[in-house]
C-alpha positions in Angstrom: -118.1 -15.3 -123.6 -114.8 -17.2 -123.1 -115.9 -20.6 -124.3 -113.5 -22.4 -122.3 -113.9 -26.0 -120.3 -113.0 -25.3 -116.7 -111.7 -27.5 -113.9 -111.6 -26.8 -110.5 -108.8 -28.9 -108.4 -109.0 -27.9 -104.8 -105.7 -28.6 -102.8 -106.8 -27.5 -99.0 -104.0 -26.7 -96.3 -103.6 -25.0 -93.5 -100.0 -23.1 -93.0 -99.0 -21.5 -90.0 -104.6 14.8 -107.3 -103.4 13.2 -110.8 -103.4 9.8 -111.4 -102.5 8.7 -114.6 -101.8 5.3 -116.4 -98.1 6.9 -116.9 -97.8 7.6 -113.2 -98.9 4.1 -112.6 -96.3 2.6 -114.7 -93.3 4.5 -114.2 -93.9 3.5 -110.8 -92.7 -0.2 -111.8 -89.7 1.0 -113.5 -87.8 -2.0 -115.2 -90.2 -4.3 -113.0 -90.4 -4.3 -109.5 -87.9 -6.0 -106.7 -90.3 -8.0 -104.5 -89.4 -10.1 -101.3 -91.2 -13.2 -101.1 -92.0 -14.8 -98.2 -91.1 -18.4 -97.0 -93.4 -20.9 -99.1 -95.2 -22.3 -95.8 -96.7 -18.5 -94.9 -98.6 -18.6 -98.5 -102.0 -20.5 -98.8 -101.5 -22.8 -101.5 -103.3 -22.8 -105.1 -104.7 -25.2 -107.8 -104.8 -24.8 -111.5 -107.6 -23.7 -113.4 -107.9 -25.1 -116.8 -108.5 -22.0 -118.8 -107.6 -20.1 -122.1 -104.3 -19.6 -123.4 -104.6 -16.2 -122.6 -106.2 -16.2 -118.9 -104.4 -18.6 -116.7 -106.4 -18.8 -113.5 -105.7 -19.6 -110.2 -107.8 -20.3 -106.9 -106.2 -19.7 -104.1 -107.3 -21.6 -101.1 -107.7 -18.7 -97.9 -105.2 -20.7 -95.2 -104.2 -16.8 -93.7 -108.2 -16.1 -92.4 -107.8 -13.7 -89.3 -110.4 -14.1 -87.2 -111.9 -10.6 -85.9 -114.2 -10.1 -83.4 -116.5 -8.7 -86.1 -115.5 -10.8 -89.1 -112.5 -12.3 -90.7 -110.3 -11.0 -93.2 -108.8 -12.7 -96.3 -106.0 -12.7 -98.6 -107.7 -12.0 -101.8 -104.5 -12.7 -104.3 -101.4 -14.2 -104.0 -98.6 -13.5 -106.4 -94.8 -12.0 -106.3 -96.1 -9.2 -109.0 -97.8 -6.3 -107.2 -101.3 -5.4 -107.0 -102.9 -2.9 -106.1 -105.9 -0.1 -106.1 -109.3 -2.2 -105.3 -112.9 -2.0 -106.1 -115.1 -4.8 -104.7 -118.9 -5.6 -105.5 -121.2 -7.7 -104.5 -124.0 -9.4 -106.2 -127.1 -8.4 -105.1 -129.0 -12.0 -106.0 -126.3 -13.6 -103.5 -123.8 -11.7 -101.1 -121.4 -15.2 -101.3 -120.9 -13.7 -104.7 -118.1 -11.4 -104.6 -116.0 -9.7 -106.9 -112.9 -7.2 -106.8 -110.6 -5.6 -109.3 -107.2 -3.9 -108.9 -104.3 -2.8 -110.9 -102.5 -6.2 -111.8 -98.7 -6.1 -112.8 -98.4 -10.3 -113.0 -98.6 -9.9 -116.6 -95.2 -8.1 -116.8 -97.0 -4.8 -117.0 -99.8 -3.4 -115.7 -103.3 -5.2 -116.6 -106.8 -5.1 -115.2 -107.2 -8.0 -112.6 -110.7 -9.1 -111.3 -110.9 -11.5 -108.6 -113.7 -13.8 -107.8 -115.3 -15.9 -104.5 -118.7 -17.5 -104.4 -118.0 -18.7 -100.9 -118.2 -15.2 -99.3 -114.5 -14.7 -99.7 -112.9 -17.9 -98.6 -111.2 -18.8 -101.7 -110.7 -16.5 -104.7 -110.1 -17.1 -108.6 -107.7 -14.9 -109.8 -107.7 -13.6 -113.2 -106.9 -10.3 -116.1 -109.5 -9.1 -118.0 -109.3 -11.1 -121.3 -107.0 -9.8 -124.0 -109.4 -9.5 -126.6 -111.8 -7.2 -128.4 -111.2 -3.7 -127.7 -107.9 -4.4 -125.8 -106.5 -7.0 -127.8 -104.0 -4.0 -129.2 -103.6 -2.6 -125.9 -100.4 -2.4 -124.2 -101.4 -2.0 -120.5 -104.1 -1.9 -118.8 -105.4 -0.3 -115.5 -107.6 0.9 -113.0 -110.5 -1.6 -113.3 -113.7 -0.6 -111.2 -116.1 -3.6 -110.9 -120.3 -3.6 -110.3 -123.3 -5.8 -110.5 -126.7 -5.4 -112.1 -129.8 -6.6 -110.3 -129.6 -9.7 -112.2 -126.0 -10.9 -111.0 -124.2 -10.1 -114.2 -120.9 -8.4 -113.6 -118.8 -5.7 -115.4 -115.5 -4.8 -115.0 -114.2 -1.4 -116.7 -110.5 -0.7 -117.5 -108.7 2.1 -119.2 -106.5 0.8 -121.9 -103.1 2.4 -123.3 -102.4 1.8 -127.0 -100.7 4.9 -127.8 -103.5 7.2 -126.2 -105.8 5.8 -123.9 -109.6 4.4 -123.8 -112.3 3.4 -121.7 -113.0 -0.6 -122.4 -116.0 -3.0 -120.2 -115.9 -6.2 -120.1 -119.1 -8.7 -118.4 -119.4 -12.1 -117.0 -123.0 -13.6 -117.0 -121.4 -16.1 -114.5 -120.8 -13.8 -111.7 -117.2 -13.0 -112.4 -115.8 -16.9 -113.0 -115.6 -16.2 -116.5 -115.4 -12.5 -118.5 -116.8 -12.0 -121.9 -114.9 -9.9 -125.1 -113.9 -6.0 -123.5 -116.0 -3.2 -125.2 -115.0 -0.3 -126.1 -116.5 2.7 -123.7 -115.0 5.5 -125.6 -112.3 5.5 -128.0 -108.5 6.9 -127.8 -108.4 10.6 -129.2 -105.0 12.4 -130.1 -103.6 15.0 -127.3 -105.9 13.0 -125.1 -105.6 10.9 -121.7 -108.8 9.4 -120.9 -108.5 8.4 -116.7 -109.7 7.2 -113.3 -112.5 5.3 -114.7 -115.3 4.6 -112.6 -118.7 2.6 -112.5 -122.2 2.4 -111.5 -125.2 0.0 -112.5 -128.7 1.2 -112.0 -130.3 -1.3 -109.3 -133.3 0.1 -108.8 -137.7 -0.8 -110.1 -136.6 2.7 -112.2 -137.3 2.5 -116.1 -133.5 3.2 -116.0 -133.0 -0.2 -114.1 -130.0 -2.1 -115.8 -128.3 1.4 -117.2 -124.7 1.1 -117.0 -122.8 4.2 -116.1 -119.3 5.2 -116.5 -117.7 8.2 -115.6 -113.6 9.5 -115.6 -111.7 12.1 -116.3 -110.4 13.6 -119.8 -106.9 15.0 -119.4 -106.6 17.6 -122.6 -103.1 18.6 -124.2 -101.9 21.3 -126.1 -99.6 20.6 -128.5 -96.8 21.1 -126.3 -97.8 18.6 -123.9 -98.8 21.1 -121.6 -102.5 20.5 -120.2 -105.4 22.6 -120.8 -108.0 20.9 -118.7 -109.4 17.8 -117.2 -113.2 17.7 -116.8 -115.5 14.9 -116.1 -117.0 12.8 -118.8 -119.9 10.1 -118.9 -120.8 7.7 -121.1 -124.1 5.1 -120.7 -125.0 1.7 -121.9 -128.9 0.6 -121.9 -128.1 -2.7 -123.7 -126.3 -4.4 -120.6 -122.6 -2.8 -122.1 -122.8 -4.0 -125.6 -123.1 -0.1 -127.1 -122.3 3.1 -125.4 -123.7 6.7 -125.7 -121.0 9.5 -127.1 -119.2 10.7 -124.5 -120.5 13.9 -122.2 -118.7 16.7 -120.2 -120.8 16.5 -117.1 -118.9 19.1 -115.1 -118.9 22.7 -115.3 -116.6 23.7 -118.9 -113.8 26.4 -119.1 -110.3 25.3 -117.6 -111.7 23.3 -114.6 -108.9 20.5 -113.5 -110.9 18.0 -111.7 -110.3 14.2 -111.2 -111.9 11.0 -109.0 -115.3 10.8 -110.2 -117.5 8.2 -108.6 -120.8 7.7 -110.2 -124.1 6.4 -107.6 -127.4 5.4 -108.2 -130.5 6.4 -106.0 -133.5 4.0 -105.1 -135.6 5.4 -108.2 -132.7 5.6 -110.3 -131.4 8.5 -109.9 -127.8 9.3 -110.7 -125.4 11.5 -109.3 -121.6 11.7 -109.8 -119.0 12.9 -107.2 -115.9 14.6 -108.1 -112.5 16.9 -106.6 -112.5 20.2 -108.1 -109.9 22.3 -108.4 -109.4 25.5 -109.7 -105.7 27.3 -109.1 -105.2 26.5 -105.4 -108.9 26.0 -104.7 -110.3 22.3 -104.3 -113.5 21.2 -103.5 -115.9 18.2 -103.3 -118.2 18.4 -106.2 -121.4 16.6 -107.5 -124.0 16.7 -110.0 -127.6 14.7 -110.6 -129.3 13.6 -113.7 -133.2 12.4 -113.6 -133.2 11.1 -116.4 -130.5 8.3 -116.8 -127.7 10.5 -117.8 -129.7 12.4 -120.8 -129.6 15.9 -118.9 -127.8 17.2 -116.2 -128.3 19.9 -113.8 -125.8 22.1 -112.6 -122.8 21.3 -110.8 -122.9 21.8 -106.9 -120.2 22.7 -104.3 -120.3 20.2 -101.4 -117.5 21.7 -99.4 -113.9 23.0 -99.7 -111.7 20.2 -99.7 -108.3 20.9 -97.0 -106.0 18.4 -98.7 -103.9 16.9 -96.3 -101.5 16.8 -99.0 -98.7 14.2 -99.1 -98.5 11.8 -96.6 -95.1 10.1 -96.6 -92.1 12.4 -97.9 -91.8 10.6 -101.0 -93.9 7.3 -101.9 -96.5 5.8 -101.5 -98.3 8.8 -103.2 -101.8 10.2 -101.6 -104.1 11.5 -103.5 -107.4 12.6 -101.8 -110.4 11.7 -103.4 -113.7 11.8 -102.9 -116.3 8.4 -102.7 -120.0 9.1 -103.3 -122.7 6.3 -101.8 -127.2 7.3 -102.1 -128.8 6.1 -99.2 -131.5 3.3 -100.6 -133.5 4.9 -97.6 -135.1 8.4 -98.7 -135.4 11.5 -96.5 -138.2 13.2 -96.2 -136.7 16.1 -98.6 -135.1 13.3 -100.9 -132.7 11.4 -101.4 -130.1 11.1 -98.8 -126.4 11.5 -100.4 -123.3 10.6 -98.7 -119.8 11.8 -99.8 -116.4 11.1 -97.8 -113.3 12.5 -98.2 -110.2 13.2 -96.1 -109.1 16.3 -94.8 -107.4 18.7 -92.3 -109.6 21.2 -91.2 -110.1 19.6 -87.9 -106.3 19.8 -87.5 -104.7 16.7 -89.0 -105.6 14.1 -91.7 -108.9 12.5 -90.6 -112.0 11.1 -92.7 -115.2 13.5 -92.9 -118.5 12.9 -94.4 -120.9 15.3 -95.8 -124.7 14.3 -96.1 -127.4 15.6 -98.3 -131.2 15.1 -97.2 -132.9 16.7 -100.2 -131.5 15.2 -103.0 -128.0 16.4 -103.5 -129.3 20.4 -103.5 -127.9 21.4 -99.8 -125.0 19.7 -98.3 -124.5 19.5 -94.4 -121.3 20.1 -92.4 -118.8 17.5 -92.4 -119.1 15.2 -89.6 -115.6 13.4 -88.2 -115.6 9.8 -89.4 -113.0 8.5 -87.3 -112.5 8.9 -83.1 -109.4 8.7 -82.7 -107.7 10.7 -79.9 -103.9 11.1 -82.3 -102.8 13.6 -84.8 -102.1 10.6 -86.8 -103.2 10.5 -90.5 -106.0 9.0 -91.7 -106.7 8.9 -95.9 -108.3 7.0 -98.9 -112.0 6.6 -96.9 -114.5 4.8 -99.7 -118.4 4.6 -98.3 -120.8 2.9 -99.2 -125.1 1.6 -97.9 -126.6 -1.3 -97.2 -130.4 -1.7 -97.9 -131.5 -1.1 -94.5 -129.8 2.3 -94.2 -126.3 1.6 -92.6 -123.3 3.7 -94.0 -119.9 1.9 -93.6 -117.0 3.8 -94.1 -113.7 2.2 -94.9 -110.0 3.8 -94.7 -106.7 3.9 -93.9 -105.2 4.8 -91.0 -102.2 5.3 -88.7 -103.5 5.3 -85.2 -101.8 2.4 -83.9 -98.0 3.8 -84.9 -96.6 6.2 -82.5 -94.3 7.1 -85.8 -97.6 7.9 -87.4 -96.4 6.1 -90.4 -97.4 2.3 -90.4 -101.0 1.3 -91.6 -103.6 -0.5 -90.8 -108.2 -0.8 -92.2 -110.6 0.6 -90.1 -114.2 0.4 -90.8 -116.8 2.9 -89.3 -121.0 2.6 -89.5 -123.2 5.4 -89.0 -126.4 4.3 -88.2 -128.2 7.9 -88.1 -128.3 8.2 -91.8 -124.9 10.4 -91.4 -125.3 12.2 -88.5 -122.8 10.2 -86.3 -120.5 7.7 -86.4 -120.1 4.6 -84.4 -117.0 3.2 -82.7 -114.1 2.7 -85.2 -113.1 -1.1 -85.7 -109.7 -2.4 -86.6 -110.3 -5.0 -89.1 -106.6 -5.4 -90.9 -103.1 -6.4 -90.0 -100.4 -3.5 -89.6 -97.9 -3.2 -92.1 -95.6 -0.7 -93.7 -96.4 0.6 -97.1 -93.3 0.8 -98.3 -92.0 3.9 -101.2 -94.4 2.4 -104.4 -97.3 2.9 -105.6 -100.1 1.4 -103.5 -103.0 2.9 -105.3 -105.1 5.5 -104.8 -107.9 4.7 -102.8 -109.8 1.5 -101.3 -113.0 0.2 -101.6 -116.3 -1.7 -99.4 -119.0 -2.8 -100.1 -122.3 -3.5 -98.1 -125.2 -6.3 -97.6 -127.7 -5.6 -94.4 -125.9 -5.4 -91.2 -122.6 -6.2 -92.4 -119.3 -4.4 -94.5 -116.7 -5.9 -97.2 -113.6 -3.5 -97.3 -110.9 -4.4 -99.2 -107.8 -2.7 -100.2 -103.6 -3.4 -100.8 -101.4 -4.8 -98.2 -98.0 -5.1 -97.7 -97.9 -7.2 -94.4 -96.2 -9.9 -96.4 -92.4 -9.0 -97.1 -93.6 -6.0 -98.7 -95.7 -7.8 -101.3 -98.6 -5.4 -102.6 -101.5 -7.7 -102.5 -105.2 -7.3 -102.1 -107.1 -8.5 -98.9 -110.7 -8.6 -98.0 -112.7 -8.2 -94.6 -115.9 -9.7 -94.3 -118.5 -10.3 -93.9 -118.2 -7.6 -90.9 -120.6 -7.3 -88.4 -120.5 -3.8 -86.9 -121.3 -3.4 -83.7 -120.4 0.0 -81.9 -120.0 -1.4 -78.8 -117.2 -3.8 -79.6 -114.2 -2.1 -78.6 -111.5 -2.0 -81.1 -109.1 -5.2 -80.7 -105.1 -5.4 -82.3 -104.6 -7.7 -85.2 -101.8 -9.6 -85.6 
């Protein structure tokens, strides 16, 4: 761990389909011009005593919007841009939250993780130490964050140095402090290692306290031209601190596939979500091990993906990817399996679900996640269960602009294991997204009755910077309400 003394000052006020590592920074090119808004509009900070090479900041929340299922809060608060969010909570204490995102404060990109223990009230912004198996890196990037049942977090980053890797890093503290990065899988000529994600087996399983990663290997000829880019998994049964050699999980022979999402089941089952594409063909994907990630059975066709394509005539780029959630509440046939993902086949951009009752084998239609009446886009839905069955559903959408181009959050609950969807609630600001890079998806999390969404926002003169909703009550019956 990072053995350093910590001080807390609090100073309260109240004012008024390819992503690549490459893509991500040539999207900052010479650093980017940001417009910062007038000092009094910013919730204020305190220092953090910390180490030389992780200065930390806790930003007191004086922009809460209260919803009328919630409040949402500005997670960080800095003129560099952030972007591209996972969020976790720990199970041993909801207050307990943590999200990552792309971080450019650094000068370049690096892994951020962002901490609350007050439910999301105030946050402690850090990077993912500069140490261990990163300490030679030169960027850093699209962190994905988890708990174990014990309240230890892990934060996984790919790093550049040359080629790139797959690096963890934990915090037996729940996120306030983050322990030397490990090295996942190492950097392989004619290689780009990407889109790394995480899951942490939760369950009474023998597997309980596994730590999954999954992402996608981009392989080069030696012209630079690339061959394919399956899915790859690598497992830890020592709480991170050594990994299994790395496994192709999806089907082999020139498959281009990317966006893995790896889910545990509530006797530890795994399963991994994925877009496959093959020439002009894309579909949702997934596959199951039983045992931990030792075997694997065969990979299964959800449903054709209809990409809605791009979404704004240059930038901010959207890719559509697929986000994988199992039930905690079995079916009679199995395991139920969620998987959302957006689409056009019901004319226009909007979020669909597919649900499996018998373990990931059959897959049902795709139910409509959001109700609204436009032909304005929806895109970049992430899903995810509470304990006592509820799917949340979490997205982007432009509803509310007749010029179907500004954004807002909406959060949807299904209630029916899958089958339907509640009333839609608005539970962000509006604001444009500008022409950079924004990421490319969201993320939520879920304890009981209520949702934690989170994603980049640009409300505040264009700054990309990561909010937070929660915790949401859902209740269909509220009818959705404008945010300032």
């Amino acid at each position: 761990m990072c053995g350093f003394a910590v001080l807390i000052v609090l100073v309260f006020t109240l004012p008024p389909l390819t992503v690549s590592l490459d893509s991500a920074r040539t999207d900052e090119p010479g650093g980017p011009s940001i417009q910062t808004p007038a000092a009094s509009l910013r919730p204020h900070f305190a220092t953090v005593v910390a180490g030389a090479d992780s200065l930390r900041t806790l930003a007191v929340d004086g922009e809460a919007y209260l919803l009328p299922v919630g409040a949402e809060h500005r997670v960080t608060n800095n003129a560099s841009p952030q972007n591209e969010v996972s969020i976790a909570l720990n199970p041993r204490n909801p207050r307990n939250i943590v999200v990552g995102a792309n971080d450019y404060r650094p000068g370049n990109l690096w892994c951020g993780v962002y901490t609350s223990v007050d439910g999301g009230r105030t946050w402690i912004e850090q990077l993912v130490p500069r140490n261990g198996s990163l300490s030679l890196a030169e960027m850093s990037g699209d962190p994905s964050v988890a708990f174990d049942a014990d309240g230890n977090a892990y934060v996984t980053c790919i790093g550049v140095e040359g080629w790139s890797f797959v690096a963890i890093a934990k915090s037996t503290d729940g996120g306030l402090t983050w322990g030397t990065p490990r090295q996942v899988v190492a950097a392989e000529p004619d290689v780009i290692h990407d889109k790394s994600y995480m899951a942490v087996d939760t369950s009474t399983a023998p597997t309980r306290g596994n730590v999954y990663v999954t992402w996608t290997r981009f392989l080069y000829d030696s012209l630079g031209q690339l061959i394919e880019s399956p899915i790859y998994f690598s497992r830890s049964t020592d709480g991170g601190t050594t990994w299994s050699a790395e496994k192709e999980i999806s089907d082999p022979g020139g498959n281009l596939d990317q966006g893995s999402q790896p889910a545990v089941g509530p006797a530890g089952e795994l399963y991994v979500s994925w877009a496959a594409r093959t020439g002009t063909d894309k579909r949702v994907a997934v596959t199951k091990s039983m045992d931990g990630g030792l075997t694997w059975g065969p990979t299964v066709i959800v449903n054709t993906l209809d990409d809605p394509g791009p979404l704004y005539p240059v930038r901010p780029r959207t890719s559509h990817l697929p986000s994988i959630v199992v039930n905690p509440i079995d079916a009679s046939g199995g395991n139920r399996v969620h998987i959302v993902w957006a689409d056009r086949r019901f004319g226009d951009a909007d979020i669909v679900m597919s649900t499996s009752v018998d373990g990931g084998v059959t897959w049902e239609a795709p139910v409509k996640a959001n109700d609204d009446a436009t032909a304005n886009a929806q895109f970049f839905p992430w899903v995810a269960a509470s304990t006592n069955g509820k799917v949340f559903v979490a997205f982007y959408d432009r509803r509310d602009d007749p010029g179907d181009r500004l954004l807002t959050v909406y959060v949807t609950m299904s209630t029916d294991f899958g089958v339907s969807f509640g009333r839609n609630q608005r539970v962000s600001a509006q604001f444009d997204p500008g022409t950079s890079f924004i990421g490319d998806y969201i993320g939520i999390a879920a304890s009981g009755d209520s949702a934690y969404p989170a994603w980049c926002d640009l409300r505040n003169g264009g700054e990309r910077e990561i909010y937070m909703a929660g915790p949401l009550r859902m209740d269909p019956t509220i009818p959705p309400t404008r945010v300032p």
